[in-house]
C-alpha positions in Angstrom: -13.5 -2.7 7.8 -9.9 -1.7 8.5 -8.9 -4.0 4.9 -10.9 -1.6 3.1 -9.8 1.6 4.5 -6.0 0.2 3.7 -6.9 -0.7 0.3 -8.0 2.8 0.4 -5.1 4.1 1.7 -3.1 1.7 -0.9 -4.9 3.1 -3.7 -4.7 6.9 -2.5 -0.6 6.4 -2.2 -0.3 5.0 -5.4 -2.5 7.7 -7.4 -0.6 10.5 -5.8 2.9 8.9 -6.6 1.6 8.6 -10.6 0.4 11.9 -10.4 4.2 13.1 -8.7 5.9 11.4 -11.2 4.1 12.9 -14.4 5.0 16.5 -12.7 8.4 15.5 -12.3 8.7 14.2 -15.7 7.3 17.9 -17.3 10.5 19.3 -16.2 8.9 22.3 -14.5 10.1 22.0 -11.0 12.7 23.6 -9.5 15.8 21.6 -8.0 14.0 22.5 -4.1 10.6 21.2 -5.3 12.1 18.6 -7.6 14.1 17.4 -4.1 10.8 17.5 -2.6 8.7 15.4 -4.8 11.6 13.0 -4.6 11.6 12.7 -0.8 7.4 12.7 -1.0 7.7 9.8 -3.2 10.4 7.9 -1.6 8.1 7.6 1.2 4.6 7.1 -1.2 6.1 4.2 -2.4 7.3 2.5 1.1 4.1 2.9 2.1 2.5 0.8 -1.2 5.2 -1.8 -0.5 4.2 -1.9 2.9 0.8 -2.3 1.8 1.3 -5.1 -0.9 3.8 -7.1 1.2 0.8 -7.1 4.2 -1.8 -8.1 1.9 0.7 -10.9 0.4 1.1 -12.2 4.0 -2.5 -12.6 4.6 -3.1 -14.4 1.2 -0.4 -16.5 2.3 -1.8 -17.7 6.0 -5.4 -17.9 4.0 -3.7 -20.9 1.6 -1.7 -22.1 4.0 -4.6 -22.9 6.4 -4.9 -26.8 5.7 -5.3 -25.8 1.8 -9.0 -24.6 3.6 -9.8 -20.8 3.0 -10.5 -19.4 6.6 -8.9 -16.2 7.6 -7.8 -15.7 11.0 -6.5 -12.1 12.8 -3.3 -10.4 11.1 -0.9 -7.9 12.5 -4.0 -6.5 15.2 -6.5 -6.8 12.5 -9.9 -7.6 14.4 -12.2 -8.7 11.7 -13.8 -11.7 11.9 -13.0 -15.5 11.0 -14.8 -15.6 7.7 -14.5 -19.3 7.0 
């Protein structure tokens, strides 16, 4: 279950970073909030990176298993072998 809650998590990150940008892009914000929303999604979008790049190493070891799809544990997670 912890994939889901990370695609979750993914998903969460990446609709508050649209929904910083379109405030940013209204012009409203003041130079301390626009600095703000800057540093808030500097560190939205390391997080989706982080995110995608995870989920692009564990399509990667589910190809490269023999060209068989089996999973096996990734970075602690504890789910089981599905194939």
């Amino acid at each position: 279950m912890t994939a889901k809650k990370k695609g979750v998590d993914f998903e969460q990150a990446l609709s508050k970073l649209e929904t910083l940008v379109n405030e940013m892009e209204q012009g409203d914000m003041t130079l301390e909030e626009s600095l703000k929303a800057f540093e808030t999604g500097i560190g939205l979008t390391r997080e989706c990176q982080t995110r995608l790049t995870e989920a692009e190493q564990k399509v990667q070891l589910l190809v490269e298993e023999q060209g068989e799809l089996r999973s096996r544990p990734f970075s602690g997670d504890s789910d089981e072998d599905v194939g």
